[in-house]
N, CA, C and O atoms as a GROMACS GRO file, in nm:
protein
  360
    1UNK      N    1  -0.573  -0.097  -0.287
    1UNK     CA    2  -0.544  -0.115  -0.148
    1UNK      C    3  -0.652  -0.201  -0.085
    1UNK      O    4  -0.763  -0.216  -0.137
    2UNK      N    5  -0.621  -0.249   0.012
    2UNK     CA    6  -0.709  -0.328   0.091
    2UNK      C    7  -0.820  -0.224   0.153
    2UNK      O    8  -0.802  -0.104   0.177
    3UNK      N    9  -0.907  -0.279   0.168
    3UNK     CA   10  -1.042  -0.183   0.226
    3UNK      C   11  -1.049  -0.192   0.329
    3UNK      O   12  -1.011  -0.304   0.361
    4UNK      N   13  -1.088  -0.115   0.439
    4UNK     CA   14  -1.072  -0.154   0.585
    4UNK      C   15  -0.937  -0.118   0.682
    4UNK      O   16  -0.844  -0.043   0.651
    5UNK      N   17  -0.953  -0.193   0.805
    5UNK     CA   18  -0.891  -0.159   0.870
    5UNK      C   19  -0.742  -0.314   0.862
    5UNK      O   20  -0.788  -0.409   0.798
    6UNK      N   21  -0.647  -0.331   0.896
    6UNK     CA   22  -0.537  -0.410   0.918
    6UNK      C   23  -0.483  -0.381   1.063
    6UNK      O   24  -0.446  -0.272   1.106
    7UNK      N   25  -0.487  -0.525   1.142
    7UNK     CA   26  -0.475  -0.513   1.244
    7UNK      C   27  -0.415  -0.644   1.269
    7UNK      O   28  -0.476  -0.750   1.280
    8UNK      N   29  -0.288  -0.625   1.276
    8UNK     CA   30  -0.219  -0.731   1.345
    8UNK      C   31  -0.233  -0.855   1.237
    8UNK      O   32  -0.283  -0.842   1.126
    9UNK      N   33  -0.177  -0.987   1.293
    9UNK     CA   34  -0.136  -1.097   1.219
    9UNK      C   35  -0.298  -1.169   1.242
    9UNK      O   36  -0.365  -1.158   1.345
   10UNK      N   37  -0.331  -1.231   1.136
   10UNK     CA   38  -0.453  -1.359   1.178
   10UNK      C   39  -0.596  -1.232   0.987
   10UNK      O   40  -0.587  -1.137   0.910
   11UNK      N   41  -0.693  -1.347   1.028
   11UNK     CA   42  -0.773  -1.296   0.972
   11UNK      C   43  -0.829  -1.135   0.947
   11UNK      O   44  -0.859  -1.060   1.040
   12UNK      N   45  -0.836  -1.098   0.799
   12UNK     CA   46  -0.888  -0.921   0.801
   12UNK      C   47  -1.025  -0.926   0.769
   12UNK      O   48  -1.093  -1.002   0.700
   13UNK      N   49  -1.055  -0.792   0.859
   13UNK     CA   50  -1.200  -0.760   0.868
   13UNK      C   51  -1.237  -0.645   0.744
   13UNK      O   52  -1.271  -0.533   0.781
   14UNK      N   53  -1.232  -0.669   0.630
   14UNK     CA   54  -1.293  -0.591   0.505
   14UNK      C   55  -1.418  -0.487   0.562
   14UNK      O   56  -1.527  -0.501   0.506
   15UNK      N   57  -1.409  -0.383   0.671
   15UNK     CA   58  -1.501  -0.316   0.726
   15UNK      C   59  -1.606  -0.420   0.782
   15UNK      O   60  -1.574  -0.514   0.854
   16UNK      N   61  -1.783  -0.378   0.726
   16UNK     CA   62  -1.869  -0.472   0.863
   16UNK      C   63  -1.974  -0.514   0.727
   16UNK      O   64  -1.978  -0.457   0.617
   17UNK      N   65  -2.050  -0.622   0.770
   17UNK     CA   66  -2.156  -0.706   0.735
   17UNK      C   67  -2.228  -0.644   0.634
   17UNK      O   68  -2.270  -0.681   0.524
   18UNK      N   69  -2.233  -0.505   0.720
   18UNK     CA   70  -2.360  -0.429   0.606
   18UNK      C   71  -2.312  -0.273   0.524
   18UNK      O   72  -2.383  -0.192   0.465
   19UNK      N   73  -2.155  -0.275   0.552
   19UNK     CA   74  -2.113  -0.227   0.528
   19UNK      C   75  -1.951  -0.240   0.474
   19UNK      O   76  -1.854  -0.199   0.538
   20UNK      N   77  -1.946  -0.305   0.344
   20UNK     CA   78  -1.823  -0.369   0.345
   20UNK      C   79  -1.696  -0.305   0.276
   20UNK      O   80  -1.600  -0.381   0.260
   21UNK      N   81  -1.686  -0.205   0.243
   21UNK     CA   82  -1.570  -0.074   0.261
   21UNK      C   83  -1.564  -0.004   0.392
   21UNK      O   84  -1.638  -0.036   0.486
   22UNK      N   85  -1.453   0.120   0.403
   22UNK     CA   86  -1.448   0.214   0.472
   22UNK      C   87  -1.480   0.329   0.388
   22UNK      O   88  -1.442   0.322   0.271
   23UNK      N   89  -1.538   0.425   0.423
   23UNK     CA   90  -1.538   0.566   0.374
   23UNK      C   91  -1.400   0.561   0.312
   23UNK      O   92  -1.317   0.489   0.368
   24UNK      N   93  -1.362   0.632   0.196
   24UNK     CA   94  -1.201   0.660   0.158
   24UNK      C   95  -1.173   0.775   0.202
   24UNK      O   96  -1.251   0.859   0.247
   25UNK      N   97  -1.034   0.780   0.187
   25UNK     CA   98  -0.977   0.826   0.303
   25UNK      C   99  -0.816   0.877   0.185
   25UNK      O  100  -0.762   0.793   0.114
   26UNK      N  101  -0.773   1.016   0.194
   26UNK     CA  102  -0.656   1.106   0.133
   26UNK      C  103  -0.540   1.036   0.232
   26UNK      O  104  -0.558   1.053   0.353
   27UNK      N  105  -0.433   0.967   0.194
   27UNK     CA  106  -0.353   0.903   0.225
   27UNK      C  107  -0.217   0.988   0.164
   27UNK      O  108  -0.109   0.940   0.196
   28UNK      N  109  -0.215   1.127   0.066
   28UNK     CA  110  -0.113   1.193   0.057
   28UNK      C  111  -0.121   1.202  -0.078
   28UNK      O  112  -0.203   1.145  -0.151
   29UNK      N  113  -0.005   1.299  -0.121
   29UNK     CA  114  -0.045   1.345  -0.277
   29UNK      C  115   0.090   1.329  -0.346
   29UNK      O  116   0.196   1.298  -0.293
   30UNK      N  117   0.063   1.360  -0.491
   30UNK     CA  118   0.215   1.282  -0.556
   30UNK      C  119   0.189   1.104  -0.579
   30UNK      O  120   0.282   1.032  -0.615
   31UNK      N  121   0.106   1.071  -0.563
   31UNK     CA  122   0.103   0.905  -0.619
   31UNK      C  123   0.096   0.918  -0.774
   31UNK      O  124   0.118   0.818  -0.842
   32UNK      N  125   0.062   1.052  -0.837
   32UNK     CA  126   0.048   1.046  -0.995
   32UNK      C  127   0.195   0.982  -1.059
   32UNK      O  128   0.193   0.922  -1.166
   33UNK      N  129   0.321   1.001  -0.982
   33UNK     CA  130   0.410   0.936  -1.018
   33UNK      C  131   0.461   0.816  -1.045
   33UNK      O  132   0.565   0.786  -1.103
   34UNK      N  133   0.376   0.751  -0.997
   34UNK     CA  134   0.400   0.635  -1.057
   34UNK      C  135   0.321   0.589  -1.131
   34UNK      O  136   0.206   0.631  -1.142
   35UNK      N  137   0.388   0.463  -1.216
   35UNK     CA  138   0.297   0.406  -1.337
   35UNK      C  139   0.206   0.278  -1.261
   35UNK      O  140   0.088   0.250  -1.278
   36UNK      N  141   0.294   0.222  -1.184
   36UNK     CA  142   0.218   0.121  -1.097
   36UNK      C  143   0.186   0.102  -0.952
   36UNK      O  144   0.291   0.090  -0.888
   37UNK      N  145   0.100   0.096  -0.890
   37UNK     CA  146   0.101   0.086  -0.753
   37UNK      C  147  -0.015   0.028  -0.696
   37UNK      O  148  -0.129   0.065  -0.723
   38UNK      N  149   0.015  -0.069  -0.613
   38UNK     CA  150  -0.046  -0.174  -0.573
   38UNK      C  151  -0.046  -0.194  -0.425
   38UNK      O  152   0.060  -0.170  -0.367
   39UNK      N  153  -0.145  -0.234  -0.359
   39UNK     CA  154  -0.134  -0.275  -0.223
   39UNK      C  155  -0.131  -0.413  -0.162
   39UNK      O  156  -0.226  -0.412  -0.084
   40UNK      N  157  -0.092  -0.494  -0.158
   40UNK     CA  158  -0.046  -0.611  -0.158
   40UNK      C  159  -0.068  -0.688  -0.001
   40UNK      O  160  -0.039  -0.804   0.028
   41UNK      N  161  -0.141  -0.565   0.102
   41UNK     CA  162  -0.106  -0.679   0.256
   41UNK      C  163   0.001  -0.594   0.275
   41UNK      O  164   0.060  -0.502   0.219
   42UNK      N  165   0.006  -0.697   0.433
   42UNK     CA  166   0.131  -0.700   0.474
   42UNK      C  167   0.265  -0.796   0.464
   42UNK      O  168   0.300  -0.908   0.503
   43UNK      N  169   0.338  -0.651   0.361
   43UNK     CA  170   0.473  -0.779   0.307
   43UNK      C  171   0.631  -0.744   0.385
   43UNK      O  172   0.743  -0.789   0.361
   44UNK      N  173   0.569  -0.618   0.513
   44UNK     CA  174   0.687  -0.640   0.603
   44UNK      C  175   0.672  -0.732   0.732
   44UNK      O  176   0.774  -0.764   0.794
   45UNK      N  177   0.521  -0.782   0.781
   45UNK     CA  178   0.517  -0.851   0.874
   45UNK      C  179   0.514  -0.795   0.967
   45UNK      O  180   0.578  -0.835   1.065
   46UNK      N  181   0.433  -0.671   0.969
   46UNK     CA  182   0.391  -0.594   1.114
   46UNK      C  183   0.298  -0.571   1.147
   46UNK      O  184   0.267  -0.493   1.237
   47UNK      N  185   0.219  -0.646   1.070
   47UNK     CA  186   0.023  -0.633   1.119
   47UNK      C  187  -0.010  -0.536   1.025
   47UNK      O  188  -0.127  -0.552   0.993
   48UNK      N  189   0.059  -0.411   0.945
   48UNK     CA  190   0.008  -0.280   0.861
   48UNK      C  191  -0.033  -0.365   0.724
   48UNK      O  192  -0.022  -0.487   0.717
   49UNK      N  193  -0.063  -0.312   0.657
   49UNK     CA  194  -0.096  -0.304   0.507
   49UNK      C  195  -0.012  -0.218   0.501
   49UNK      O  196   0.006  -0.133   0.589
   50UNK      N  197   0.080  -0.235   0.353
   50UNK     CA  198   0.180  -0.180   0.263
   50UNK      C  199   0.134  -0.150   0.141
   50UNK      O  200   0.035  -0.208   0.096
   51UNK      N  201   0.216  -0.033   0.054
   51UNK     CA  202   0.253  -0.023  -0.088
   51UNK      C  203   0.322  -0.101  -0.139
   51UNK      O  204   0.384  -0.178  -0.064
   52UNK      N  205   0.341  -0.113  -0.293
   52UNK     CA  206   0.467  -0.105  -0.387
   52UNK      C  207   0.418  -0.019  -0.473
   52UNK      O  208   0.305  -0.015  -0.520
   53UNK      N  209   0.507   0.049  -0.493
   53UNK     CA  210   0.496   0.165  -0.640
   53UNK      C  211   0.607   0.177  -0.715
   53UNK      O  212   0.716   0.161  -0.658
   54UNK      N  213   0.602   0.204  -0.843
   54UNK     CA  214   0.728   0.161  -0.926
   54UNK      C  215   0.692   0.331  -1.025
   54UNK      O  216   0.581   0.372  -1.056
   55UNK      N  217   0.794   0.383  -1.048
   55UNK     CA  218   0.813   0.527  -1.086
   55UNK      C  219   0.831   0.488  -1.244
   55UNK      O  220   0.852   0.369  -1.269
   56UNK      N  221   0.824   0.562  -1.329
   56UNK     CA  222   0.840   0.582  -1.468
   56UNK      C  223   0.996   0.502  -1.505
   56UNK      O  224   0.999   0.414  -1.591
   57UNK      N  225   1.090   0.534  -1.449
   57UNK     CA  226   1.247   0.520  -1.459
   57UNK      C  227   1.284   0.358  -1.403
   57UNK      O  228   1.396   0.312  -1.422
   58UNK      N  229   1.178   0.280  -1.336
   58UNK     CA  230   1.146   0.184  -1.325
   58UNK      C  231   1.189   0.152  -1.177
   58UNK      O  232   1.174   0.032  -1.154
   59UNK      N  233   1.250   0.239  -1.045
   59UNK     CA  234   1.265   0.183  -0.975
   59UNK      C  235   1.156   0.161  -0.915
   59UNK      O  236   1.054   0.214  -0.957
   60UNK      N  237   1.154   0.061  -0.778
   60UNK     CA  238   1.026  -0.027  -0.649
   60UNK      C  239   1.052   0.047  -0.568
   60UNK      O  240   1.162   0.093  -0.537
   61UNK      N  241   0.960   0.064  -0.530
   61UNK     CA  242   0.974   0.191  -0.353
   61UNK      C  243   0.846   0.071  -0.272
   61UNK      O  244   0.755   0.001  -0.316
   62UNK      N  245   0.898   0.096  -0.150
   62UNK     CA  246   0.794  -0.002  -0.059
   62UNK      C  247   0.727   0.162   0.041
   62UNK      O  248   0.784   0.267   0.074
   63UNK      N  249   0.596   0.115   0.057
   63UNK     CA  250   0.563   0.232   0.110
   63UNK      C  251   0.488   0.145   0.245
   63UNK      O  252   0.372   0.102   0.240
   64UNK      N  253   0.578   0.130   0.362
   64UNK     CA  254   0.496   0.066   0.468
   64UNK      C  255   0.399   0.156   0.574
   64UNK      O  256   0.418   0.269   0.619
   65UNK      N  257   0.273   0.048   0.600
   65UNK     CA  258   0.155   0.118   0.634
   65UNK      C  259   0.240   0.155   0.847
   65UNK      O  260   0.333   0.105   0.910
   66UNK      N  261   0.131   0.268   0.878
   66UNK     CA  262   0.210   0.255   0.989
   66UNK      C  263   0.103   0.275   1.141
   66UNK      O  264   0.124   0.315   1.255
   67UNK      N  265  -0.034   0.214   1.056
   67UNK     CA  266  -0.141   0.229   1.142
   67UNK      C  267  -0.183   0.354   1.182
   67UNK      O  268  -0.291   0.352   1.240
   68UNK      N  269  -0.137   0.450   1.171
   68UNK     CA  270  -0.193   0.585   1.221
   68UNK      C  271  -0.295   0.650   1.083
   68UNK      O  272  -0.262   0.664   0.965
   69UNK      N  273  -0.405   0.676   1.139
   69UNK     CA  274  -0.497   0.691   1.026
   69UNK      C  275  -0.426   0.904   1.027
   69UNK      O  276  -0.413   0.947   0.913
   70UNK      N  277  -0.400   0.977   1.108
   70UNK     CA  278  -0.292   1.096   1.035
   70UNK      C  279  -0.194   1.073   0.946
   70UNK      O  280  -0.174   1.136   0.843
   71UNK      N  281  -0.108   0.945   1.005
   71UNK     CA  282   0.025   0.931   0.932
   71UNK      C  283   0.008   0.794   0.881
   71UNK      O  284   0.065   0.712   0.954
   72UNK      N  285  -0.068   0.731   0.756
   72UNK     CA  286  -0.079   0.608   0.732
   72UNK      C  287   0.086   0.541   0.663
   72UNK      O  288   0.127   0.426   0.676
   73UNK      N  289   0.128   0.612   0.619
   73UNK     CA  290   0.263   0.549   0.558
   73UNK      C  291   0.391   0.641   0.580
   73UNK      O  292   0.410   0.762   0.570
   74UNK      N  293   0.489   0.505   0.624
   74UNK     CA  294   0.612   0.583   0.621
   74UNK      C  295   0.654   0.637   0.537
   74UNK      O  296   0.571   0.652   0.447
   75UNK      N  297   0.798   0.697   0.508
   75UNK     CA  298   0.853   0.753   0.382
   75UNK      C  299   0.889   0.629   0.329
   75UNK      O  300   0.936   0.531   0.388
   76UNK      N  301   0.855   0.646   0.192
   76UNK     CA  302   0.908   0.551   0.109
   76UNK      C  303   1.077   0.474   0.141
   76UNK      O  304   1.167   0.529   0.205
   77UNK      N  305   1.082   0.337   0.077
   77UNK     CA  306   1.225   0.302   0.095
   77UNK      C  307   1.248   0.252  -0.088
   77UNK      O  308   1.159   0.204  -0.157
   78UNK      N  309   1.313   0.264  -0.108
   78UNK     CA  310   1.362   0.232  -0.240
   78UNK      C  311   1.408   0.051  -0.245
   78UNK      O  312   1.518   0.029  -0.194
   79UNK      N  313   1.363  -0.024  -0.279
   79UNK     CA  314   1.370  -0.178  -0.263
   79UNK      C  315   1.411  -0.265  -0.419
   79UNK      O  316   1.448  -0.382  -0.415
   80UNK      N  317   1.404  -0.216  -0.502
   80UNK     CA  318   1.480  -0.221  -0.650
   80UNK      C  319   1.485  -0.177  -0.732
   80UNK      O  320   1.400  -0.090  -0.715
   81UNK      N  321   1.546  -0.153  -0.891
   81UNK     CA  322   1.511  -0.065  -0.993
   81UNK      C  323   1.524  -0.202  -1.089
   81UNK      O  324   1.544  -0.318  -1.053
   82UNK      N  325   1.503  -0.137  -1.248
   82UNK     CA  326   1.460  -0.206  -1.370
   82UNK      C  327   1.298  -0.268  -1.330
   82UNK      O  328   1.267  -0.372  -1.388
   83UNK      N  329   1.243  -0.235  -1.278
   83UNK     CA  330   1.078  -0.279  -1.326
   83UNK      C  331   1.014  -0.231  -1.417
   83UNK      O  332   0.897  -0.257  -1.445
   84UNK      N  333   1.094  -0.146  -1.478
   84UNK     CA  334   1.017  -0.093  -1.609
   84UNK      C  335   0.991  -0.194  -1.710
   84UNK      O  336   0.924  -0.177  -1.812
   85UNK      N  337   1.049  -0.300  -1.672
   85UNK     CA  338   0.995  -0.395  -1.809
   85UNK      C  339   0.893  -0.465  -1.787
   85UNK      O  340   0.844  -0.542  -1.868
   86UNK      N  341   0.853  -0.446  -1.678
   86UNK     CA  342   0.689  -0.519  -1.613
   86UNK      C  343   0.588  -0.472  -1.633
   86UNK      O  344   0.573  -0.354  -1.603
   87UNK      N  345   0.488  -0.539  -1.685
   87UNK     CA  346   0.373  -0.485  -1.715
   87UNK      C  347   0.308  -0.430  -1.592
   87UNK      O  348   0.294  -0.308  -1.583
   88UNK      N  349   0.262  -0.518  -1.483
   88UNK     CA  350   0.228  -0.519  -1.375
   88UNK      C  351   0.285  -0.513  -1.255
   88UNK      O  352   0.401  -0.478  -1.276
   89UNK      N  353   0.271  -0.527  -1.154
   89UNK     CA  354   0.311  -0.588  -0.978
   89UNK      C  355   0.173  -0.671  -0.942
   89UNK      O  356   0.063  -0.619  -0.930
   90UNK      N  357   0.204  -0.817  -0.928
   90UNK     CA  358   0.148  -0.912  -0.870
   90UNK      C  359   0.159  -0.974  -0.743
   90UNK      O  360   0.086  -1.069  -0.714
   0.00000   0.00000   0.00000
């Protein structure tokens, strides 16, 4: 995942100068399910940082960020299956 905060469209601030993470932070449990998962930005175009995670059985779930550091991600949406033949998400 991206480090820091995501705020809107334009340049990200990777936390500060002398400090260039955020503390981490429990974002929810059950990610052991998947084989891949990656944070990629924002790939719905709402200023958040997003997931992709891809399950054993190979479907894509998009997990969009939703700025609330209580509620950082919506419920998953299911966005394709067969990625099981991918090594990765790039």
């Amino acid at each position: 995942m991206r480090p820091g905060p995501v705020r809107g469209p334009g340049p990200r601030e990777p936390g500060t100068p002398n400090s260039p993470f955020h503390a981490r932070r429990k974002v929810g449990n059950g990610w052991g399910a998947y084989g891949r998962l990656i944070g990629l930005g924002d790939i719905t175009g709402d200023g958040q940082g997003d997931l992709l995670a891809v399950n054993a059985g190979g479907e894509l779930f998009r997990y969009s960020g939703t700025g609330q550091a209580g509620y950082p991600f919506a419920p998953r949406a299911s966005i394709g299956t067969g990625y099981q033949i991918f090594n990765g998400l790039y």
